[in-house]
N, CA, C and O atoms as CSV, one atom per row, in Angstrom:
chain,resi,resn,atom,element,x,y,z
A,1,UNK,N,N,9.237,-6.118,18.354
A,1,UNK,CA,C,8.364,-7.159,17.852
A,1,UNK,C,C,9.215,-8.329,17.347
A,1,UNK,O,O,10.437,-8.201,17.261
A,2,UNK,N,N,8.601,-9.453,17.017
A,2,UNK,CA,C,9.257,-10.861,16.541
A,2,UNK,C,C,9.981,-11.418,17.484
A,2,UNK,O,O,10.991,-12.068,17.215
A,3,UNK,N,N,9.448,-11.184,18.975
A,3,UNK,CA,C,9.921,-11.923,19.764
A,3,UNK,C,C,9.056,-12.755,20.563
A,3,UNK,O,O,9.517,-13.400,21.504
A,4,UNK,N,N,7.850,-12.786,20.260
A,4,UNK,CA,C,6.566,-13.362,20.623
A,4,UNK,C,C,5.958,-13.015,22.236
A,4,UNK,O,O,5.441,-13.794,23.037
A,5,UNK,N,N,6.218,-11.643,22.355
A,5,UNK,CA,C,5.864,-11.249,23.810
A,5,UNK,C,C,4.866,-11.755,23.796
A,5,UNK,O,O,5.047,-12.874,24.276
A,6,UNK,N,N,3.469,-11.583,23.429
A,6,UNK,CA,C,2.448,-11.732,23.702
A,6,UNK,C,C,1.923,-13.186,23.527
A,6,UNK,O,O,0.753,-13.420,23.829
A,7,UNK,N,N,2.559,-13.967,23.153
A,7,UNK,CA,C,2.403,-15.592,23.048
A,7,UNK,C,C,2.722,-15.875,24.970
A,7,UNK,O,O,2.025,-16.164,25.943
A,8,UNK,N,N,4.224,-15.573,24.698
A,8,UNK,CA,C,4.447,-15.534,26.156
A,8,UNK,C,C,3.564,-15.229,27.388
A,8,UNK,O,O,3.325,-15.927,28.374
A,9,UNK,N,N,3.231,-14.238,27.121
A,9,UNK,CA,C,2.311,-13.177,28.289
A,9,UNK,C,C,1.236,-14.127,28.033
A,9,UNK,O,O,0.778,-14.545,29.096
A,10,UNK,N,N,0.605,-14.671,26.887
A,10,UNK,CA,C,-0.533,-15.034,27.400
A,10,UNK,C,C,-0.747,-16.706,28.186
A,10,UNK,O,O,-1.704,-17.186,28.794
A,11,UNK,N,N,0.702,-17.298,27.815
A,11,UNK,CA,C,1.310,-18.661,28.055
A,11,UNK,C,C,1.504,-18.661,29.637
A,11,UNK,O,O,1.125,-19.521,30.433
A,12,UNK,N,N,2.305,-17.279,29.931
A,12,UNK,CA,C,2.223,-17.020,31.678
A,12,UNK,C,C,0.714,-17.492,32.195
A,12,UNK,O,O,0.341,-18.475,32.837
A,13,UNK,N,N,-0.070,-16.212,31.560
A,13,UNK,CA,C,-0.972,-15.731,32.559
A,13,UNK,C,C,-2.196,-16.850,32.734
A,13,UNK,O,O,-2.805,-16.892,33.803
A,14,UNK,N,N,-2.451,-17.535,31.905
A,14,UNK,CA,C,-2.919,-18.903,31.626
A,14,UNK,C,C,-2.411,-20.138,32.653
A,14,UNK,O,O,-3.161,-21.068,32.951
A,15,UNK,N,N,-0.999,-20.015,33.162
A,15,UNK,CA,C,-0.710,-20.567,34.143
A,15,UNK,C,C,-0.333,-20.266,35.452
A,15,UNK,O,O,0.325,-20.972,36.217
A,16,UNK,N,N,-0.868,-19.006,35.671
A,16,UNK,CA,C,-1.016,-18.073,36.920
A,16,UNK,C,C,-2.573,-17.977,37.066
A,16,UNK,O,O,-2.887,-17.390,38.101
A,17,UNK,N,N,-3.701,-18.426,36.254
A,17,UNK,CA,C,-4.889,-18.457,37.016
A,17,UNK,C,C,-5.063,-16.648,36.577
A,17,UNK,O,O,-6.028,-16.163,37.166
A,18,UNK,N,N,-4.545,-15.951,35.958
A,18,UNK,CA,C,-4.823,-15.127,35.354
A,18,UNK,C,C,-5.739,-14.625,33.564
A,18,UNK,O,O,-5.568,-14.990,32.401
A,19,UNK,N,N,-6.558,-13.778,34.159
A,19,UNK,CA,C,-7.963,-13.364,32.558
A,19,UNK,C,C,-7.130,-12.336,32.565
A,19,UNK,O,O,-6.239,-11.912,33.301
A,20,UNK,N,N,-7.827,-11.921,31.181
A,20,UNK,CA,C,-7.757,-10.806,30.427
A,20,UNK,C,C,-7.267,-10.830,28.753
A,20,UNK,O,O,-7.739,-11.763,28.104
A,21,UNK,N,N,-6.275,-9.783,27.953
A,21,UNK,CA,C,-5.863,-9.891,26.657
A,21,UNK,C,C,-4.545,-9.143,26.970
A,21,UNK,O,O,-4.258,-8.540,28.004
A,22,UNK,N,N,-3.622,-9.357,25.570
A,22,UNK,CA,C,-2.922,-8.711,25.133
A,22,UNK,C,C,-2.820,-8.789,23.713
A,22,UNK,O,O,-3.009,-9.760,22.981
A,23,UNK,N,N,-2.463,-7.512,23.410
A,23,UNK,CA,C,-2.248,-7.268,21.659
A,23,UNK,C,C,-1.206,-6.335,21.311
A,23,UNK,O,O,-0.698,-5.495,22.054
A,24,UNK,N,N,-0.911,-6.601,19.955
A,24,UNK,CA,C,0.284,-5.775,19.474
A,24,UNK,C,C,-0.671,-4.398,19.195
A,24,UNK,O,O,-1.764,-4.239,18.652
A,25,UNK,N,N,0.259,-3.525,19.817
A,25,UNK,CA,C,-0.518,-1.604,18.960
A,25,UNK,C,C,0.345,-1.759,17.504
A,25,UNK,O,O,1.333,-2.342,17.058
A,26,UNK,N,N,-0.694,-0.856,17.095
A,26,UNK,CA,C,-0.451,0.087,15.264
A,26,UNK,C,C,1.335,0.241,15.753
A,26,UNK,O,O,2.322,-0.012,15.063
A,27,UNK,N,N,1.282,0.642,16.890
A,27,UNK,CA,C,2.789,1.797,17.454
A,27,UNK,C,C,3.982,1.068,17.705
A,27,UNK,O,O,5.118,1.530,17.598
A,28,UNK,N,N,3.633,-0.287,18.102
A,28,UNK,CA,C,4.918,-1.100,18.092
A,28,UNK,C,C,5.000,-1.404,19.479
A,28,UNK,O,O,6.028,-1.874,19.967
A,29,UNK,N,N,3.697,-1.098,20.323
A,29,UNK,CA,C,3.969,-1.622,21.887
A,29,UNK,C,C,3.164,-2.565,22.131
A,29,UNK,O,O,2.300,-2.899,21.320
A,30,UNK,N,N,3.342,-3.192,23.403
A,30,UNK,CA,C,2.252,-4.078,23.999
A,30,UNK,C,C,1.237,-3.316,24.702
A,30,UNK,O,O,1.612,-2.207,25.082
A,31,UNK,N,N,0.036,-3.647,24.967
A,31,UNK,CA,C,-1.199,-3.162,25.331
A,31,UNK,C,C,-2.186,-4.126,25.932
A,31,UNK,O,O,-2.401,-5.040,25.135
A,32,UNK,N,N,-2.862,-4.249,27.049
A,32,UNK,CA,C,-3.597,-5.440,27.728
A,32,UNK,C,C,-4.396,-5.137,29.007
A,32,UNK,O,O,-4.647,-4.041,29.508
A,33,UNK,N,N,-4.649,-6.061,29.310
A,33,UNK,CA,C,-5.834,-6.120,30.611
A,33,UNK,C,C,-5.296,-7.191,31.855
A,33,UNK,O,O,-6.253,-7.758,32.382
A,34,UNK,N,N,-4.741,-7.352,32.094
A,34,UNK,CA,C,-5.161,-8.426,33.373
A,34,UNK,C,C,-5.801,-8.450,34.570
A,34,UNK,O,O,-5.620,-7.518,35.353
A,35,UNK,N,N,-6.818,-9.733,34.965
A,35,UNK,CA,C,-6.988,-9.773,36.316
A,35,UNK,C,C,-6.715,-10.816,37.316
A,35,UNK,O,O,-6.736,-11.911,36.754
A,36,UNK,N,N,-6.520,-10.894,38.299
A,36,UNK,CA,C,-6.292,-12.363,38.854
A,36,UNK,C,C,-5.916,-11.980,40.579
A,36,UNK,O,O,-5.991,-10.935,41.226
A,37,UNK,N,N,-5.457,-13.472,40.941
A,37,UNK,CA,C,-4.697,-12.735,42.390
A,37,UNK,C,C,-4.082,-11.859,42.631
A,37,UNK,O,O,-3.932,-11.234,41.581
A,38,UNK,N,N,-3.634,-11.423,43.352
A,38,UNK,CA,C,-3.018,-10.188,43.710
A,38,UNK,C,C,-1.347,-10.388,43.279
A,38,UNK,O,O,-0.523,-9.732,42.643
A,39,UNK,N,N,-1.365,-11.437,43.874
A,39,UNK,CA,C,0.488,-12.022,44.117
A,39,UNK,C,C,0.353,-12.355,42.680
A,39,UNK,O,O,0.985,-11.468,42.108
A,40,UNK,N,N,-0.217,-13.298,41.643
A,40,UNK,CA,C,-0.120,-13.492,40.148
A,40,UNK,C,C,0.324,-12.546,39.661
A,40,UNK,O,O,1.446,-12.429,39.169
A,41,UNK,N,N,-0.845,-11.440,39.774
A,41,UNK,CA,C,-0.961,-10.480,38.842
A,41,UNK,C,C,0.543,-9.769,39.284
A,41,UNK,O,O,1.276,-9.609,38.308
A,42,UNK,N,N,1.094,-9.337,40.536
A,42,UNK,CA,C,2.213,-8.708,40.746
A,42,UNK,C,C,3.338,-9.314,40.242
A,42,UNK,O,O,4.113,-8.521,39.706
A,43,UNK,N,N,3.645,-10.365,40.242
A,43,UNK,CA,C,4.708,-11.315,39.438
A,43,UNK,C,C,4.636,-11.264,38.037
A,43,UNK,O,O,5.757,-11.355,37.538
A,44,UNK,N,N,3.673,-11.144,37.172
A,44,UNK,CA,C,3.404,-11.181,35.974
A,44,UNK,C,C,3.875,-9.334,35.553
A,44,UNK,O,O,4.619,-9.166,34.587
A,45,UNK,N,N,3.405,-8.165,36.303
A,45,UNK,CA,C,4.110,-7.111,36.409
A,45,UNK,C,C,5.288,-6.809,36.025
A,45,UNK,O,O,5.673,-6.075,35.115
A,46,UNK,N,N,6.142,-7.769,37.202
A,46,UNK,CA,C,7.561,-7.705,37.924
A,46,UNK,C,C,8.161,-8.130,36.277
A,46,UNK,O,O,9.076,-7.555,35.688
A,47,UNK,N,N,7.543,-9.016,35.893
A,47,UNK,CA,C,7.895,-10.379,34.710
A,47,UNK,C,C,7.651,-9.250,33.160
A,47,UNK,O,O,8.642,-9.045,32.459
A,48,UNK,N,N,6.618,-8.762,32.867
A,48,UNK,CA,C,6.574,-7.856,31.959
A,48,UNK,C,C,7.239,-6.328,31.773
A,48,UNK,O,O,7.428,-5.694,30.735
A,49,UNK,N,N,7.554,-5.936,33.314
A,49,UNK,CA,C,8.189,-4.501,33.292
A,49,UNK,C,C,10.049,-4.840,33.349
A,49,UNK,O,O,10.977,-4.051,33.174
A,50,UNK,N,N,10.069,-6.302,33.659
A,50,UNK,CA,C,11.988,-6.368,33.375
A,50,UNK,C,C,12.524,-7.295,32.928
A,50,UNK,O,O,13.749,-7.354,32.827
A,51,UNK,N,N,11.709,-8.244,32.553
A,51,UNK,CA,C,12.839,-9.434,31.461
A,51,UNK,C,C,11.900,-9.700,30.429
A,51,UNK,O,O,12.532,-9.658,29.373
A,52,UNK,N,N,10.384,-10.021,30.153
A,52,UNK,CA,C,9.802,-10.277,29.113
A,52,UNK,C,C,10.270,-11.665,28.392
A,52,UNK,O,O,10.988,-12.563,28.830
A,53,UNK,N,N,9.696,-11.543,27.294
A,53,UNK,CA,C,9.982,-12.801,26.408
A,53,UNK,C,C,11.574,-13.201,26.059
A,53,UNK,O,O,12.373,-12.301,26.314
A,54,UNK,N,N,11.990,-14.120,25.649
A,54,UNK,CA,C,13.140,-14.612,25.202
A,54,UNK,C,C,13.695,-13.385,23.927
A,54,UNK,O,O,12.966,-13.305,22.938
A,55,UNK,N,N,14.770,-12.603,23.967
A,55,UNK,CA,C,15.034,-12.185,22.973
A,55,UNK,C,C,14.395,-10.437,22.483
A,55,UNK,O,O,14.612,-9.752,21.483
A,56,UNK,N,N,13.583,-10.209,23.679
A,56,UNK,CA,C,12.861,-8.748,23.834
A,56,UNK,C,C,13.680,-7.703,24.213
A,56,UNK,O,O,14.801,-8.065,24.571
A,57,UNK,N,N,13.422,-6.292,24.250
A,57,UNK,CA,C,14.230,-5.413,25.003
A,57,UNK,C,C,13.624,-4.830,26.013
A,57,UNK,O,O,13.827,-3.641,25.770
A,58,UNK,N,N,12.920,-4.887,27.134
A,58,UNK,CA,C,11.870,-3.695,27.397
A,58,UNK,C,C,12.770,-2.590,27.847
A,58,UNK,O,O,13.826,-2.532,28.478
A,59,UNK,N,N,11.914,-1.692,27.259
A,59,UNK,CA,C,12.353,-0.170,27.141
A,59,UNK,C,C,11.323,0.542,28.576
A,59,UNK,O,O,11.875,1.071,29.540
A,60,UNK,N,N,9.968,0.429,28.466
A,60,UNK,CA,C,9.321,0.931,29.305
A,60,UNK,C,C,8.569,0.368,29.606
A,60,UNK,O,O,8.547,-0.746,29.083
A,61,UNK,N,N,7.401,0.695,30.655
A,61,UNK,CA,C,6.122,-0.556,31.538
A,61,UNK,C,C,5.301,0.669,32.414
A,61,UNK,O,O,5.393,0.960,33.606
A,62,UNK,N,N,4.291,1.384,31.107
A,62,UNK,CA,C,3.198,2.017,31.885
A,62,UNK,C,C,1.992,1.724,32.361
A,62,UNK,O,O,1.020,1.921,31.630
A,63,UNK,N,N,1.865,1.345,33.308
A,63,UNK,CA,C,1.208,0.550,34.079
A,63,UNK,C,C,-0.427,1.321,33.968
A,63,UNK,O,O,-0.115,2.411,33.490
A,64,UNK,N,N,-1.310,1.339,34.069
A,64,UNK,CA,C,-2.401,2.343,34.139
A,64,UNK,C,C,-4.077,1.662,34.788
A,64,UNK,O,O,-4.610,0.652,34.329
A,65,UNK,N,N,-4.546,2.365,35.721
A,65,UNK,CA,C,-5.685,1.354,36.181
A,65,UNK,C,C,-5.731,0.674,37.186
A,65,UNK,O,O,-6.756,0.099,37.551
A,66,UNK,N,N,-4.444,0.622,37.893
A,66,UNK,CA,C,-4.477,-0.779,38.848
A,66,UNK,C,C,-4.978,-0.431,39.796
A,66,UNK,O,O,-4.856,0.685,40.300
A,67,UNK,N,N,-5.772,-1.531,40.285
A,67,UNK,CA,C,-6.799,-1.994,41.338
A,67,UNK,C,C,-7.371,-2.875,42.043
A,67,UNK,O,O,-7.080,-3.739,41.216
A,68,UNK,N,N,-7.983,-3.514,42.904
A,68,UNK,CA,C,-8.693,-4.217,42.869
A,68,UNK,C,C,-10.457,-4.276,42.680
A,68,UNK,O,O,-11.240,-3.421,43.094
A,69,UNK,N,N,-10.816,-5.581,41.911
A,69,UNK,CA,C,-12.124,-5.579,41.689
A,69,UNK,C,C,-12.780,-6.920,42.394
A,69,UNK,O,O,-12.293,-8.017,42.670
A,70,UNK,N,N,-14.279,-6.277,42.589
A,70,UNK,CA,C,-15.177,-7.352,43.219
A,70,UNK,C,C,-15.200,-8.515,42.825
A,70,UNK,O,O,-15.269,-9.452,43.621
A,71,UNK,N,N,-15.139,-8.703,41.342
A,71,UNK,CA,C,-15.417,-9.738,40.390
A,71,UNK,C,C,-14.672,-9.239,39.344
A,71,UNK,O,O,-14.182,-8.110,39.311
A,72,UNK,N,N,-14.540,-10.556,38.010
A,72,UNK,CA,C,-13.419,-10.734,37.577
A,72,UNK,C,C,-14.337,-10.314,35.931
A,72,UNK,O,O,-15.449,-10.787,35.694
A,73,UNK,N,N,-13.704,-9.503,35.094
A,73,UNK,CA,C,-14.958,-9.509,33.919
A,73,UNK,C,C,-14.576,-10.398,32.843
A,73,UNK,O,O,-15.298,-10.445,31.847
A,74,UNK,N,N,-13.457,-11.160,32.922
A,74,UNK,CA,C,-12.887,-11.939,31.729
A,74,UNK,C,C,-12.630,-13.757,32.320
A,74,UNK,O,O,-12.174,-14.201,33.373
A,75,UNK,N,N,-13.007,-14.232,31.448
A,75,UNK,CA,C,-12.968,-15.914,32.018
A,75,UNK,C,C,-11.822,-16.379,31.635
A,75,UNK,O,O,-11.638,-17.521,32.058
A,76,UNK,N,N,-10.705,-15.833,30.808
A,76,UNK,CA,C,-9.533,-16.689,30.224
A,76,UNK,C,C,-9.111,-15.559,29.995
A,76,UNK,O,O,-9.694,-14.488,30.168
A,77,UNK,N,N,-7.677,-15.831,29.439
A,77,UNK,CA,C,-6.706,-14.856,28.721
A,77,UNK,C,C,-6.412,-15.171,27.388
A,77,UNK,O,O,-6.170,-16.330,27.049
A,78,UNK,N,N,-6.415,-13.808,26.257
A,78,UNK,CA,C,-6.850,-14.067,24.964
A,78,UNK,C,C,-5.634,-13.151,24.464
A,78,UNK,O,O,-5.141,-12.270,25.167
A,79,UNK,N,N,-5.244,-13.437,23.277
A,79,UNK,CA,C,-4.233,-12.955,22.595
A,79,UNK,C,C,-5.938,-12.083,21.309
A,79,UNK,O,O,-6.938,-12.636,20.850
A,80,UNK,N,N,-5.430,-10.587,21.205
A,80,UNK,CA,C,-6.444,-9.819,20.399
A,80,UNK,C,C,-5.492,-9.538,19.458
A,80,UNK,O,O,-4.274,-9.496,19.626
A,81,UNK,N,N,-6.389,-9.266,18.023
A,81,UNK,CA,C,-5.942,-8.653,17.150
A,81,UNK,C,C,-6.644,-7.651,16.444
A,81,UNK,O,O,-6.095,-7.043,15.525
């Protein structure tokens, strides 16, 4: 934490044409939703599972859910708390 992943992530995905959230867990990890193009959303992946924010470490990137959907259920990308 205190490296502003999730400012980041949501600064990306906002300019990838990518919805959804991210939030800090109780536990000390990142946790989120995205949806978008295919190629976005895979770059934003690539971008969260190995370099992250300025000054981060990532340790791990469990991915869970992935798919594609008919329609999109989120209109923007939101930083939750």
């Amino acid at each position: 934490m205190g490296c502003y992943f999730t400012k980041y992530t949501r600064d990306m995905c906002k300019k990838a044409g990518i919805t959804g959230w991210v939030k800090n867990s109780k536990q000390g990890t990142i946790v989120g939703k995205m949806q978008g193009p295919k190629e976005e959303v895979d770059k934003m992946i690539e971008w969260i599972s190995t370099k992250g924010s300025p000054g981060c470490q990532i340790e791990k990137c469990d991915l869970r859910n992935v798919g594609t959907l008919n329609r999109l259920d989120y209109k923007d990308f939101a930083i939750r708390f």
